[in-house]
C-alpha positions in Angstrom: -7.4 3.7 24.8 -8.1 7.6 24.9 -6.1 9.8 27.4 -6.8 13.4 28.0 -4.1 15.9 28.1 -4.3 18.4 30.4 -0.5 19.3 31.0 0.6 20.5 34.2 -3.1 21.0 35.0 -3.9 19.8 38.6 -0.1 18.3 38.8 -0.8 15.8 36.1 0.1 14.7 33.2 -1.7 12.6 31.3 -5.5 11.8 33.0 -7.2 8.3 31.6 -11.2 9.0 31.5 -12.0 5.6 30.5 -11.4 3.7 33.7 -11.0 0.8 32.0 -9.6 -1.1 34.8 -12.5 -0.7 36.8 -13.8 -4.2 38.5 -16.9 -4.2 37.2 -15.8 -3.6 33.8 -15.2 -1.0 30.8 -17.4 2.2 31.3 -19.4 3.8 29.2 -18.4 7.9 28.8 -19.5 10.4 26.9 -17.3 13.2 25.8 -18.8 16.7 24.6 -18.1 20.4 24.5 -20.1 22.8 26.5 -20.1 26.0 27.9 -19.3 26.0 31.6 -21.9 27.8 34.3 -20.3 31.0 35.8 -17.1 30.3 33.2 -16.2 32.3 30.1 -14.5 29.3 28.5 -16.0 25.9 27.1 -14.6 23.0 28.6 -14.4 19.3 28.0 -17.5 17.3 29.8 -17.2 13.9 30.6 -20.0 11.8 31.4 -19.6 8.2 32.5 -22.3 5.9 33.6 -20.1 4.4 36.8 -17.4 7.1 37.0 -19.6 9.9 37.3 -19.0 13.9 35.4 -16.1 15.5 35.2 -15.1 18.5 33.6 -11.7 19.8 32.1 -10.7 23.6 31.0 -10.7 22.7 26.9 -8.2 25.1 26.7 -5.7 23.2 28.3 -7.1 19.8 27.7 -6.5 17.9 24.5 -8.2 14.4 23.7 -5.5 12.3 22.7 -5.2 8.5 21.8 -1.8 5.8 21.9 -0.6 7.1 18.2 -1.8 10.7 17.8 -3.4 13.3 19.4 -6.7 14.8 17.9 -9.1 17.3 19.0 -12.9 17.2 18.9 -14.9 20.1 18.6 -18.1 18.3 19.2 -19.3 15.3 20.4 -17.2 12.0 20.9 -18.5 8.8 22.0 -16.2 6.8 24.0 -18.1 4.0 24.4 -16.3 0.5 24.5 -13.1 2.0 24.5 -9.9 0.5 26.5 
């Protein structure tokens, strides 16, 4: 299972991208780097096929999973995952 930490960003913790509790099943995400429209900063893009896109500020966000936290300066695919 992958988590993403974002601190106290948005007054959470610890946000799970994987929805893997979803009823129709695991989804299937997509995790890259990318420069934001309008933003100085890159941020995290998440792309799931049921979840929809998200985005998170990669300077506050780390990828982390249940044993250690790593981060990805390119592309991560999160498929199957949870």
């Amino acid at each position: 299972m992958w988590w993403m930490d974002c601190g106290e960003l948005n007054g959470f913790d610890l946000v799970e991208p994987m929805y893997h509790d979803r009823d129709d099943g695991p989804d299937t995400c997509t995790l890259s780097v990318k420069k934001v429209k309008r933003e100085t900063e890159k941020a995290w893009l998440l792309e799931c096929e049921n979840a929809g896109t998200y985005w998170f500020p990669k300077s506050q966000c780390r990828i982390s999973d249940e044993m250690d936290l790593i981060e990805y300066p390119g592309w991560l695919n999160l498929k199957d995952v949870g």
